[in-house]
C-alpha positions as CSV (number, residue, x, y, z in Angstrom):
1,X,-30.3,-18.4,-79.3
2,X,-28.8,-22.2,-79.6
3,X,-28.1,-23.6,-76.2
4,X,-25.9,-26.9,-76.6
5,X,-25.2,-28.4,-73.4
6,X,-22.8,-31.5,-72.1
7,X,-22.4,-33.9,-69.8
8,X,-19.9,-31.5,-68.3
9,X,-21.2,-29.3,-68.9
10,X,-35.2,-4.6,-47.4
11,X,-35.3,-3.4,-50.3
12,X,-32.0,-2.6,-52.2
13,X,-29.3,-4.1,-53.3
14,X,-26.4,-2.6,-52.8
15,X,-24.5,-3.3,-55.9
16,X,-20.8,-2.1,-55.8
17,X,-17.3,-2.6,-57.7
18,X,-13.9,-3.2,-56.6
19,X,-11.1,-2.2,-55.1
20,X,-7.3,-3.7,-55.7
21,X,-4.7,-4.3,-53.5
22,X,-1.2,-1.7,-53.9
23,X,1.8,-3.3,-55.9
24,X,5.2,-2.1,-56.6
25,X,4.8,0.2,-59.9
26,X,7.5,0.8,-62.3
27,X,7.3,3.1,-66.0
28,X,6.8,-0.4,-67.9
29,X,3.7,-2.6,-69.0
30,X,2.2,-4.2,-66.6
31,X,-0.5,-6.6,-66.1
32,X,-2.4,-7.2,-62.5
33,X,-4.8,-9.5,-61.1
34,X,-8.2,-7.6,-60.5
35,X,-10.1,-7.7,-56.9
36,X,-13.8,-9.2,-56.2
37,X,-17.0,-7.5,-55.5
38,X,-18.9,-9.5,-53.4
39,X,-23.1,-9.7,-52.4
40,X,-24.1,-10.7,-49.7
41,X,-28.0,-10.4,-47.8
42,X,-27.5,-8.3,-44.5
43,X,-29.9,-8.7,-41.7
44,X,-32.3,-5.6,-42.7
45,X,-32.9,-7.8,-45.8
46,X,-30.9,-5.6,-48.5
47,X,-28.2,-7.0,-50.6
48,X,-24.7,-5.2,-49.7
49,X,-21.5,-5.3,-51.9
50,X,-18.3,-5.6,-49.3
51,X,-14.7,-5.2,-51.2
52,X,-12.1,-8.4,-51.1
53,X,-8.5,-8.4,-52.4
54,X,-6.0,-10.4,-50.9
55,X,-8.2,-11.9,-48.6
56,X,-9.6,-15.1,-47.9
57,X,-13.0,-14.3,-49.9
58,X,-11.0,-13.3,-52.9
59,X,-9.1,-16.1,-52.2
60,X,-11.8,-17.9,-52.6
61,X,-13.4,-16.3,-55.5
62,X,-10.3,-16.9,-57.7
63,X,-9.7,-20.6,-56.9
64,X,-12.3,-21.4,-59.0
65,X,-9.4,-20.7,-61.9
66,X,-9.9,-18.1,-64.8
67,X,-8.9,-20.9,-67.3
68,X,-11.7,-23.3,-69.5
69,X,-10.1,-26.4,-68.8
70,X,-9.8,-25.9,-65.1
71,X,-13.8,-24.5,-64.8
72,X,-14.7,-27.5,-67.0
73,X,-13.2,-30.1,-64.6
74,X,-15.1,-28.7,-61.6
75,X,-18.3,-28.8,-62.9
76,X,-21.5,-30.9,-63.3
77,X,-23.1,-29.0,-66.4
78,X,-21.5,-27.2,-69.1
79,X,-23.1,-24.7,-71.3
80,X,-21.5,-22.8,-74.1
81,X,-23.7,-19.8,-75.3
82,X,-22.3,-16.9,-78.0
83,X,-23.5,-14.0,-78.7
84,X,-25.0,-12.9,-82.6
85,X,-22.6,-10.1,-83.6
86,X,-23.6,-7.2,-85.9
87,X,-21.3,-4.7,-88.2
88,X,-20.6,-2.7,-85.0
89,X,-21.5,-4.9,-82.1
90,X,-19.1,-7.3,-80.0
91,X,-18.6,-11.0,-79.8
92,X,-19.4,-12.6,-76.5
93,X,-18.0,-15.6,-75.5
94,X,-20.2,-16.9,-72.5
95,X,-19.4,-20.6,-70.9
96,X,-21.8,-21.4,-67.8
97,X,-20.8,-23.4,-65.3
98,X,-23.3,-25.7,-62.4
99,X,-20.9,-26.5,-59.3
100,X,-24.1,-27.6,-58.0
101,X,-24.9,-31.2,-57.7
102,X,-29.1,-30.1,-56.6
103,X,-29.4,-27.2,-59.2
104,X,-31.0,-29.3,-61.8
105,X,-30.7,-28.8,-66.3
106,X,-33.7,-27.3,-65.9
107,X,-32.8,-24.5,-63.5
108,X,-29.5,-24.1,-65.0
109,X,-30.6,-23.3,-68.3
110,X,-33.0,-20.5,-67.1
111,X,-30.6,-19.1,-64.8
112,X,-28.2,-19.2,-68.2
113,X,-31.1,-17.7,-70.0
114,X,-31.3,-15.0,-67.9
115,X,-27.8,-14.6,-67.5
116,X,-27.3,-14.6,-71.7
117,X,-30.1,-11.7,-72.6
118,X,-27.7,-9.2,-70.4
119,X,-25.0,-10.6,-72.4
120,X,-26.8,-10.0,-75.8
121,X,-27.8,-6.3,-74.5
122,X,-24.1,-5.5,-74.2
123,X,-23.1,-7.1,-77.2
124,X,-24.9,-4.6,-78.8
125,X,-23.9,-1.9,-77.5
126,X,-20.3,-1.9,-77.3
127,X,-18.3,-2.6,-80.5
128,X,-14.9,-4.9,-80.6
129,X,-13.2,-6.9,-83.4
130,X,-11.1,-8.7,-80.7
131,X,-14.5,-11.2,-78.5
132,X,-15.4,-11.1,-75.3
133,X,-14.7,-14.4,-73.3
134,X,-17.1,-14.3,-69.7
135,X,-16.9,-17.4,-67.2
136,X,-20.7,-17.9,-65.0
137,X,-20.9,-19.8,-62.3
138,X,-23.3,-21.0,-60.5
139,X,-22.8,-22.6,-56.8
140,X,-24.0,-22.8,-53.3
141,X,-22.5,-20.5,-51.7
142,X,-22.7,-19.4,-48.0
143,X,-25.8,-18.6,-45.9
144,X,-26.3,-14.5,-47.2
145,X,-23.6,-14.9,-50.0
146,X,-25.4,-14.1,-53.3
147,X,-22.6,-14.0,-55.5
148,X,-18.9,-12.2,-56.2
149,X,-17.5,-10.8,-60.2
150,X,-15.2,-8.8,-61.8
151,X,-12.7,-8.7,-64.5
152,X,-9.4,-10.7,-64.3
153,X,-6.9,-7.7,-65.2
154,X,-5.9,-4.7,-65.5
155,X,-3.3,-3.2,-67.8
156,X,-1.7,-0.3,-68.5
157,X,1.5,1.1,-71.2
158,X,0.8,-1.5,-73.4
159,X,0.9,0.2,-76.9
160,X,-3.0,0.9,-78.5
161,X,-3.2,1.9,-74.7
162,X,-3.3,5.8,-73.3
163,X,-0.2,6.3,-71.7
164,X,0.0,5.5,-67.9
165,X,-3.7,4.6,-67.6
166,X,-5.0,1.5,-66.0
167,X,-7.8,-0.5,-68.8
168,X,-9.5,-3.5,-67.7
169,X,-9.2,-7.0,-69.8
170,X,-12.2,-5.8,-72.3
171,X,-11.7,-2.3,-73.2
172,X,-7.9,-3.2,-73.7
173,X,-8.2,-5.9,-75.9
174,X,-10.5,-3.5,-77.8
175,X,-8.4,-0.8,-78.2
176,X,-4.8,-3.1,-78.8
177,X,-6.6,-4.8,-81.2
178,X,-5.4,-8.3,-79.9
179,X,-6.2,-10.8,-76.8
180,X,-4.2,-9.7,-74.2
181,X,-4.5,-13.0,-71.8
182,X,-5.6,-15.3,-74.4
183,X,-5.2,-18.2,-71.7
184,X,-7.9,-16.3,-69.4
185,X,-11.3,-15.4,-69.3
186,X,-11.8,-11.6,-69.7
187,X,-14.6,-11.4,-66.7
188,X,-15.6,-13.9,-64.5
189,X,-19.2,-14.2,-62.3
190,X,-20.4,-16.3,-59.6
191,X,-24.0,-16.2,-58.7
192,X,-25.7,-18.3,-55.9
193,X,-28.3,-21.1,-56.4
194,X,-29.4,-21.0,-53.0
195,X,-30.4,-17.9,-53.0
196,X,-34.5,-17.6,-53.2
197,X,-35.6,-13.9,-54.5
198,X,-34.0,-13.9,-58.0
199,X,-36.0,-13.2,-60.4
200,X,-34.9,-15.2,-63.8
201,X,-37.5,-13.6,-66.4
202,X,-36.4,-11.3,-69.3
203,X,-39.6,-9.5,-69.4
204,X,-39.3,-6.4,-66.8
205,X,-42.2,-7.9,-65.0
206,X,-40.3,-8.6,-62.1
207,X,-42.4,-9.0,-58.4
208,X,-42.4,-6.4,-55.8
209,X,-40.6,-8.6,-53.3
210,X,-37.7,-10.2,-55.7
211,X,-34.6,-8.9,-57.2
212,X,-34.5,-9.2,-61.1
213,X,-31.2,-10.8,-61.9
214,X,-30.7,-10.0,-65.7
215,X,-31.2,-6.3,-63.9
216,X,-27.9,-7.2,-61.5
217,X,-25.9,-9.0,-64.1
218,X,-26.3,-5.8,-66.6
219,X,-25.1,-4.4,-63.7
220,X,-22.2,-6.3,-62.7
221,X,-21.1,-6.6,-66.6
222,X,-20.2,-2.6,-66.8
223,X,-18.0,-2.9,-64.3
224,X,-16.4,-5.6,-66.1
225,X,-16.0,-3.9,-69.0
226,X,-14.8,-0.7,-67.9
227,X,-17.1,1.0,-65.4
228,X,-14.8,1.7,-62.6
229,X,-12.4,4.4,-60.9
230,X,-9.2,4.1,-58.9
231,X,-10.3,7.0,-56.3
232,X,-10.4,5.8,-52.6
233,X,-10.5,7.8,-49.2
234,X,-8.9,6.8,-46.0
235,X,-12.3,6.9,-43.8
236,X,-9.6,7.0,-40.6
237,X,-6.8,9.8,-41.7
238,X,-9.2,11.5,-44.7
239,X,-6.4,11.0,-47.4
240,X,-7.3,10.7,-50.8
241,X,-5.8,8.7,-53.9
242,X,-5.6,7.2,-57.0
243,X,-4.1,4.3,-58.8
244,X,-4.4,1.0,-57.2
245,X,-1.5,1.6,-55.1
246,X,0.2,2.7,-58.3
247,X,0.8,6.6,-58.8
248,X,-1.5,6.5,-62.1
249,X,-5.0,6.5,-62.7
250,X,-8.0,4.6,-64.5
251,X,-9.5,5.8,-67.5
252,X,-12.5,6.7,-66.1
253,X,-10.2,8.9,-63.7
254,X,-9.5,10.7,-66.8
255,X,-12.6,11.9,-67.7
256,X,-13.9,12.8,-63.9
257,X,-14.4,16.5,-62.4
258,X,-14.8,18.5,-59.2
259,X,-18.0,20.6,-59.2
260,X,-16.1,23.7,-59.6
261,X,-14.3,22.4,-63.3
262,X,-11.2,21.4,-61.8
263,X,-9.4,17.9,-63.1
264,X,-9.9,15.9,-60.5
265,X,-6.0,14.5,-61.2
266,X,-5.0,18.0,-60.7
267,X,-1.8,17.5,-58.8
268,X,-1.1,21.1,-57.7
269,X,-4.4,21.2,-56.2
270,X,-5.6,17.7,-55.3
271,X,-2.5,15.6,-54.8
272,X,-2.5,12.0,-54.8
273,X,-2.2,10.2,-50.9
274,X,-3.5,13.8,-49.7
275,X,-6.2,15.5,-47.6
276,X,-7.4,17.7,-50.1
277,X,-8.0,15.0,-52.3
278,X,-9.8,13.0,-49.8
279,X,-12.3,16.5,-48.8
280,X,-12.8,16.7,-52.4
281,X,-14.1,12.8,-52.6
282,X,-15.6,13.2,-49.3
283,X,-17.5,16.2,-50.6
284,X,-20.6,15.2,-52.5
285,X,-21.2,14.2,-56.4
286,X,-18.3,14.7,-58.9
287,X,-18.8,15.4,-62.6
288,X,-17.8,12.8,-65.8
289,X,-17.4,15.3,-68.5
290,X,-16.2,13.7,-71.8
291,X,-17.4,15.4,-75.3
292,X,-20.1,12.2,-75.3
293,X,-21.2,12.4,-72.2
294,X,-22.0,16.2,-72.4
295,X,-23.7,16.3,-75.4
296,X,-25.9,13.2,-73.6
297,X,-26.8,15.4,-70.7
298,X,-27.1,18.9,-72.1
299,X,-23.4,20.0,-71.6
300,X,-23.2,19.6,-67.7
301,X,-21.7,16.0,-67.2
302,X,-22.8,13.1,-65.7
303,X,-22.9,13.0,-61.9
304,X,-21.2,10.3,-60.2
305,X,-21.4,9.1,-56.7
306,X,-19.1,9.2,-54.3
307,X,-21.1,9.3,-50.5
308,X,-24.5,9.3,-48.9
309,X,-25.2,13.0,-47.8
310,X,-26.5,13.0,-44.7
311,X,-28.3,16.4,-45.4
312,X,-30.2,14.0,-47.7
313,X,-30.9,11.0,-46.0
314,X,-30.3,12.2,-42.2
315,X,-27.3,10.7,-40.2
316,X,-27.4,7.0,-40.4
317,X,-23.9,5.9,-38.9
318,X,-21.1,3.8,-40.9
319,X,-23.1,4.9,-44.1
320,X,-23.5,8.9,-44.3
321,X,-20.5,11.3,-45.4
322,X,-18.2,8.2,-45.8
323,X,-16.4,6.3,-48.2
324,X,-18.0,3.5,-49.6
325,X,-15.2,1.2,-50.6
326,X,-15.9,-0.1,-54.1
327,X,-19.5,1.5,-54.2
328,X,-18.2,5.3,-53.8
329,X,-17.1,7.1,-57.0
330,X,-17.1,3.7,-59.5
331,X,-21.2,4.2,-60.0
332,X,-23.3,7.2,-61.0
333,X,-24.7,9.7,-58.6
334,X,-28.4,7.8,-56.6
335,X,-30.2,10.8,-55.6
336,X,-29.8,12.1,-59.3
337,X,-30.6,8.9,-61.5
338,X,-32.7,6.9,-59.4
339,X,-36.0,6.1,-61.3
340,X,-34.9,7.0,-64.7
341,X,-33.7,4.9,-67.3
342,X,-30.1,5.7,-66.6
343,X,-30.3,4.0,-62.9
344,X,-28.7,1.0,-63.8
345,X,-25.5,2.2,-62.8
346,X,-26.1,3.6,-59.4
347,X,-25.0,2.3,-56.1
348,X,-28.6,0.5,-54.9
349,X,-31.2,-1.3,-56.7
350,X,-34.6,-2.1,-55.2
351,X,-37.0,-5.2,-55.6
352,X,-38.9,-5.1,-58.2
353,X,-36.9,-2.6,-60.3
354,X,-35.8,-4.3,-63.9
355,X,-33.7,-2.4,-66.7
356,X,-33.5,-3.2,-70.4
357,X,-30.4,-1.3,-71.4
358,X,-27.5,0.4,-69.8
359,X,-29.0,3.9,-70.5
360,X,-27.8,7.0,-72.5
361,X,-25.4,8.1,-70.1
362,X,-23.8,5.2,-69.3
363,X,-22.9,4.1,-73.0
364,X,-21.8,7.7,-73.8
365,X,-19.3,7.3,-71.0
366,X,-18.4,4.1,-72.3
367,X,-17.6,6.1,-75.4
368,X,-15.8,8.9,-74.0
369,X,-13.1,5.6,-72.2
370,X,-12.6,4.4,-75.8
371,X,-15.2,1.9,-76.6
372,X,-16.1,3.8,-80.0
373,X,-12.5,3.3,-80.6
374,X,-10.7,6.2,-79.4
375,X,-10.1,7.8,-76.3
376,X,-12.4,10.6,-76.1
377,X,-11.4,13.3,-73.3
378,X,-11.9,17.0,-73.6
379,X,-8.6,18.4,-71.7
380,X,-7.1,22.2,-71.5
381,X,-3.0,22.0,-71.8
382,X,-1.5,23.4,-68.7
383,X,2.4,23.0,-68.4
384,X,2.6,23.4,-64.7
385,X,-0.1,19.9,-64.5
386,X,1.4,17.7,-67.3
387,X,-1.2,18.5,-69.6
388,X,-4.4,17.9,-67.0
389,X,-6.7,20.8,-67.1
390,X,-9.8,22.1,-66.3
391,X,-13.4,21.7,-67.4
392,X,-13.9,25.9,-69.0
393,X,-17.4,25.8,-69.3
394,X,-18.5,23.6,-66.1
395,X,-19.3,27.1,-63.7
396,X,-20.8,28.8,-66.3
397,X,-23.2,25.6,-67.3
398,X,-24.9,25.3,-64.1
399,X,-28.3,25.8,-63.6
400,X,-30.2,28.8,-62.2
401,X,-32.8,27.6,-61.6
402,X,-34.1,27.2,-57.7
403,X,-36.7,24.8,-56.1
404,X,-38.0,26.3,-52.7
405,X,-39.0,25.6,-49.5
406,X,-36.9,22.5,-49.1
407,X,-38.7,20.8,-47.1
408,X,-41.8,21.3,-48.0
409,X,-45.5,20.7,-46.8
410,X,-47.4,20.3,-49.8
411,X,-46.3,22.6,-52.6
412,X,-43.4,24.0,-54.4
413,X,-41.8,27.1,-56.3
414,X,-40.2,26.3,-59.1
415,X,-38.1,29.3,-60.3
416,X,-36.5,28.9,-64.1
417,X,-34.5,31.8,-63.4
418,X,-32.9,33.0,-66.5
419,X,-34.0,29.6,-67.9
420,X,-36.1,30.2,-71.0
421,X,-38.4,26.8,-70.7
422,X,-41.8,25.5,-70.4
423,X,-42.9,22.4,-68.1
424,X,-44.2,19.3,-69.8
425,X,-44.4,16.9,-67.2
426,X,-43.2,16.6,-63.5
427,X,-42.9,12.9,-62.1
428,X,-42.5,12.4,-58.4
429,X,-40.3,9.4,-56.9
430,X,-39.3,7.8,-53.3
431,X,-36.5,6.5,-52.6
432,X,-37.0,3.3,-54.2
433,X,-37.2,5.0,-57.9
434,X,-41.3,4.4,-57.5
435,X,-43.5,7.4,-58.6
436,X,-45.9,8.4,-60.7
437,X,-46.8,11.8,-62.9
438,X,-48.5,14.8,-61.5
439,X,-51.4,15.5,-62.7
440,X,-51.0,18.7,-65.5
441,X,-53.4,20.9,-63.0
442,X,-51.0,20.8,-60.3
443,X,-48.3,22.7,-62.2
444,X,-49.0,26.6,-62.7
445,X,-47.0,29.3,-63.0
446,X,-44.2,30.6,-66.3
447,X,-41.1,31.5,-64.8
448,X,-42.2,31.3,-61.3
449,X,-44.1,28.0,-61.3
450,X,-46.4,26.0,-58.3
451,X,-46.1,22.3,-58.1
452,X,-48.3,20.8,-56.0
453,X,-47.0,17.5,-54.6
454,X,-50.0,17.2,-52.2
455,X,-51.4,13.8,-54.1
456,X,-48.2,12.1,-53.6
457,X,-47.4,10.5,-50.0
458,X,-45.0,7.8,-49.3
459,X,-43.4,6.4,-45.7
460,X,-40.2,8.2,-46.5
461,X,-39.8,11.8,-46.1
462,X,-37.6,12.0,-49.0
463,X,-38.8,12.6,-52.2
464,X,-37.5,13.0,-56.1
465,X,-39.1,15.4,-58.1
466,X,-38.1,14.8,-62.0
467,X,-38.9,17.9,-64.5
468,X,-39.5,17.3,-68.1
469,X,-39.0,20.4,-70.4
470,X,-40.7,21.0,-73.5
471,X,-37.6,20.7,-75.2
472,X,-37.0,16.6,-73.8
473,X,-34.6,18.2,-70.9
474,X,-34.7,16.9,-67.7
475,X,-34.2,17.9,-64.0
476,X,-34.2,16.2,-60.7
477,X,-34.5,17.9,-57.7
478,X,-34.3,15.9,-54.0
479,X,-36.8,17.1,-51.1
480,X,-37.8,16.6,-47.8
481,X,-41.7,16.8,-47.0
482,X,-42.0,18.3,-43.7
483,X,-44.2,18.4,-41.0
């Protein structure tokens, strides 16, 4: 990597997306300015995403400007960093900006460093012919801001396009083939150099009490290029819809499922601005079932998050069985990814948690949106729904298996069921994704199999217990250790 540079040149974070403020919608192309996700530190000590559009923070978010020339007069230090592109890779443009007059070169460039190696990661995992432009800032920012991002559009009938779908900037210009704001930058970041407990390295090493920033930028990134929903529930009157205010939905809207198959864009059964589609929201994981993203999880969908169950986690109020504005739906399920390699896209990260990649699932839903260069949904015609279906085989792929007692004092009963399948390995985690393996002696049994969790103790009472399969499969069940 050749960096060229000018005179001009307690314990999670609480990463969440967007929301966007309702405009007047027409059957035409149209272009919109995208919201802000913003961080900021509460007083327990965890980092907390709050939703801004058309306020004074995302006022203050896009005065920076989306153009080069504008950045470029505002700051101290410039640096211009692309990314190496292979034969089915992307391009990234990334300029760095240092609004701070006290964040010396030095800092700058590791922040930059840090800030790049998510960009390479991506690079090579998404493919384009059109590049990538990203904007980084870095600034003071207020006491407990850490930062605020997100794309600069969103677009929809614009030929290359499926038809009334909101895209953000990235996966649009990918699948037009052309820049379609060439005077803008596609995704634009602001981090804070006040803020003490990032961790800059690239090396996963990162301490138990700091948060590791390339982890948060990988993070952030998705949702710039095309990780995010247009579902949002009414906490006050329980109505549920879709579409920004518009009455049509995001791309990853397309590819999202109720647990019982049903499109969740089924209008004769969940109706935009209605109370069945906020119970359905408001009623524990959905299911993202593209052709991809089955074959990546065995045929049953990747789970996506939409509140914290208070079954789960016990009543904790203005967090359990609500919506989450901007964290809810637009990130994968916690309680089911936490811990593994696909956790970068869930709702919280701890301290000292670092990822390398976006994981399997992630990039095959990236896939299914259109980022291998089609739109890749697997819908049923049904004249009476304009042509949204249901999911056939989402009842019958469930599992039979069943994990008992829940709680639990110090063992388990595993029972496969009908499931044909041996146990290779069974990890346990807290809350925090932190675990380790069971010993091999502690699991017994065929088809009815004892797991004792009696060597594993944490200060939570909840507790993750992941099951490898012989065949690479994998299972994660969530369980309360009781008295």
């Amino acid at each position: 990597m050749n960096i060229k540079t000018t005179p001009q040149m307690k314990n999670l974070i609480f990463l969440c997306l967007m929301a966007i403020g309702s405009f007047s919608y027409a059957q035409v192309s149209q272009t919109v300015s995208a919201p802000v996700s913003e961080l900021k530190l509460n007083d327990k000590g965890e980092i907390a995403c709050t939703i801004h559009a058309n306020d004074q923070e995302a006022s203050l978010h896009h005065s920076m400007g989306s153009s080069e020339s504008v950045l470029t007069a505002k700051s101290k230090d410039k640096i211009t960093i692309k990314s190496k592109k292979g034969p089915t890779g992307a391009q990234i443009f990334v300029d760095y900006y240092n609004f701070d007059p006290s964040f010396s070169m030095e800092d700058f460039i590791v922040a930059a460093t840090s800030f790049q190696s998510a960009i390479d990661i991506w690079a090579s995992t998404v493919s384009s012919d059109v590049p990538i432009f990203v904007a980084a800032a870095f600034q003071p920012l207020d006491s407990g801001v850490l930062g605020s991002a997100g794309p600069t559009f969103i677009y929809n009938n614009i030929e290359g396009l499926e038809t009334d779908t909101w895209y953000g900037n990235a996966l649009a210009d990918k699948l037009t083939g052309q820049d379609l704001s060439p005077e803008a930058y596609d995704i634009i970041a602001r981090f804070s150099t006040v803020f003490p407990n990032w961790y800059f390295g690239t090396d996963g090493n990162t301490p138990d009490g700091d948060y590791d920033f390339r982890s948060v930028v990988l993070h952030e990134l998705g949702h710039g290029l095309g990780f995010f929903g247009s579902m949002f529930v009414d906490n006050a009157s329980g109505l549920g819809s879709y579409g920004f205010g518009s009455p049509i939905p995001a791309i990853y809207d397309r590819l999202a499922y109720s647990a019982d198959g049903k499109s969740i864009l089924k209008e004769n059964r969940y109706g935009n601005n209605s109370a069945e589609l906020g119970s359905l929201l408001l009623s524990g994981p959905l299911t993202s079932k593209g052709p991809n993203t089955k074959k990546a999880t065995s045929g049953k969908g990747a789970e996506i998050f939409t509140i914290v169950d208070s079954e789960i986690t016990g009543p904790i109020a203005g967090l359990t069985d609500v919506w989450l504005p901007g964290s809810s739906y637009s990130h994968l399920d916690f309680f089911t990814y936490v811990g593994s390699n696909n956790g970068l896209m869930v709702p919280f990260l701890s301290r000292g948690v670092a990822f390398e990649n976006p994981g399997p699932i992630v990039l095959a839903m990236f896939d299914d949106m259109g980022w291998n260069g089609k739109v890749n949904r697997e819908v049923q015609e049904n004249n009476g729904n304009k042509g949204i279906g249901d999911e056939p085989s989402a009842i019958a792929s469930k599992s039979t298996m069943i994990l008992s007692p829940n709680p639990f004092i110090n063992t388990v009963q595993l029972d496969l069921g009908t499931e044909k399948r041996s146990i290779s390995k069974a990890t346990v985690l807290d809350v925090n994704g932190i675990g380790s393996d069971l010993p091999s002696s502690s699991i017994q049994g065929s088809s009815n199999i004892t797991i004792d969790m009696s060597s594993f103790k944490t200060k939570s009472d909840l507790y993750f217990l992941k099951v490898t399969f012989d065949s690479g499969e994998t299972e994660t069940f969530k369980l309360y250790r009781g008295q």
